[in-house]
C-alpha positions in Angstrom: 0.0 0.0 0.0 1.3 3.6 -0.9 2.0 5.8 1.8 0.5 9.1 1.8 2.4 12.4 3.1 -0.2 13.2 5.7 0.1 13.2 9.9 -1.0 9.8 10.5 2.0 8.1 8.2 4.4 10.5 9.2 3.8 9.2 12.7 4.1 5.7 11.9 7.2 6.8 9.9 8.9 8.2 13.4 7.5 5.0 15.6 8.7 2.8 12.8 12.4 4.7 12.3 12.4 4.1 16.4 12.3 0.7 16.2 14.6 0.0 13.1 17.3 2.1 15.8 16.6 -0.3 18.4 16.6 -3.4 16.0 19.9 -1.7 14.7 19.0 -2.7 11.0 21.7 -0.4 9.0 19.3 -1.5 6.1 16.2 -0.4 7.5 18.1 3.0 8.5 19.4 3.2 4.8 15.6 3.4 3.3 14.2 5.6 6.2 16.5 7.9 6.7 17.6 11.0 3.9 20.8 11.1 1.8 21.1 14.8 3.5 20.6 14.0 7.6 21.7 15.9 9.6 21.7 14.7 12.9 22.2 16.7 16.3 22.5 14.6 20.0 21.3 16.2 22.8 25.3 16.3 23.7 25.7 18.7 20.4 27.4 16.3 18.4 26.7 15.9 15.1 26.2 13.3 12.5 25.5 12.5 8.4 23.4 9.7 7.5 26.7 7.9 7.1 28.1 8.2 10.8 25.1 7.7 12.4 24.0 4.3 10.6 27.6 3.6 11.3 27.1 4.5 14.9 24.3 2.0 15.6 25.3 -0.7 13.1 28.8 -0.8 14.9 26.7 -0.7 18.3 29.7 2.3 19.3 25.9 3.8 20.2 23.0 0.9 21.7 19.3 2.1 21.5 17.5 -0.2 23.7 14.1 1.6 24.3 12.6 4.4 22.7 9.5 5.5 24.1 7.3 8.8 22.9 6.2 11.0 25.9 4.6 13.4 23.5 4.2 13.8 20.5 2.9 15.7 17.4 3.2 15.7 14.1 2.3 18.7 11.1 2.6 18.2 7.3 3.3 20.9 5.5 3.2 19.7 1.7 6.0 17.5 1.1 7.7 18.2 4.6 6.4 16.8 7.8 7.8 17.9 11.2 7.4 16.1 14.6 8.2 17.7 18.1 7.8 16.2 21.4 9.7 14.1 24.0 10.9 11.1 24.2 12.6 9.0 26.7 15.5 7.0 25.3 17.5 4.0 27.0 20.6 3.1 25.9 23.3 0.3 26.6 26.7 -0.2 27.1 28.5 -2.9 28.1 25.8 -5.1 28.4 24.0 -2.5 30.9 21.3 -0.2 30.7 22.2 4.0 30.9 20.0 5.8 32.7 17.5 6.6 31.1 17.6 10.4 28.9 14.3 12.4 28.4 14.8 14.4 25.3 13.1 17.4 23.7 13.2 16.7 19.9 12.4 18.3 16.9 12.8 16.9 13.6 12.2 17.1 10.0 10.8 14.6 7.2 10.7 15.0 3.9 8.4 12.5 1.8 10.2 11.8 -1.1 10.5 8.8 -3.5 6.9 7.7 -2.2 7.5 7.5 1.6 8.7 9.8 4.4 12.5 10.2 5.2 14.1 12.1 8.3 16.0 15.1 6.8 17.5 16.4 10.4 16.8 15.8 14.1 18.0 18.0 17.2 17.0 17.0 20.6 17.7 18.5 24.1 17.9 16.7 27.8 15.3 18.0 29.9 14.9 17.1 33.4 12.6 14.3 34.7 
């Protein structure tokens, strides 16, 4: 079934990119995410579409859990941007971080039939 650009598949686009990072399928992150990413952590690092598949694939960064707090989605033509927080658990060394409650914004762009993240920034916020 063809996706449409419209709120409802833009959401299921972000729940859907959350659990490809968790799965850490470098494939799955090829097809949702845009040639151009540009990705800003909430530390201020930065990454390309490149480094960050890289990142997960090579498990140098371990999504465990990704949970939406809140979150809302607006489509403006071909462009579709969700805000919101999330809280995000990683892992390292076998062990589960703390978990990080994160103020995000980012960007889609549908394109090529289905929505792909252009650029995400995100923010720690306090519990």
């Amino acid at each position: 079934m063809a996706q449409k650009a419209d709120v409802n598949s833009l959401r299921e686009a972000e729940l859907n990119r959350f659990k490809i990072m968790v799965a850490q399928d470098g494939a799955g992150l090829d097809k949702v995410l845009h040639k151009d990413l540009v990705y800003i952590h909430s530390s201020g690092t930065q990454d390309t579409k490149a480094s960050y598949i890289e990142s997960i694939v090579s498990q140098k960064t371990i999504y465990a859990i990704i949970e939406p707090e809140e979150f809302t989605q607006r489509v403006y033509g071909n462009i579709g941007i969700n805000t919101g927080i999330v809280n995000v658990t990683n892992k390292k060394d076998g062990a589960f971080l703390p978990v990080n409650r994160l103020k995000f914004t980012d960007i889609f762009i549908f394109e090529n039939g289905r929505w792909q993240m252009l650029s995400w920034q995100s923010l720690k916020i306090n519990k």
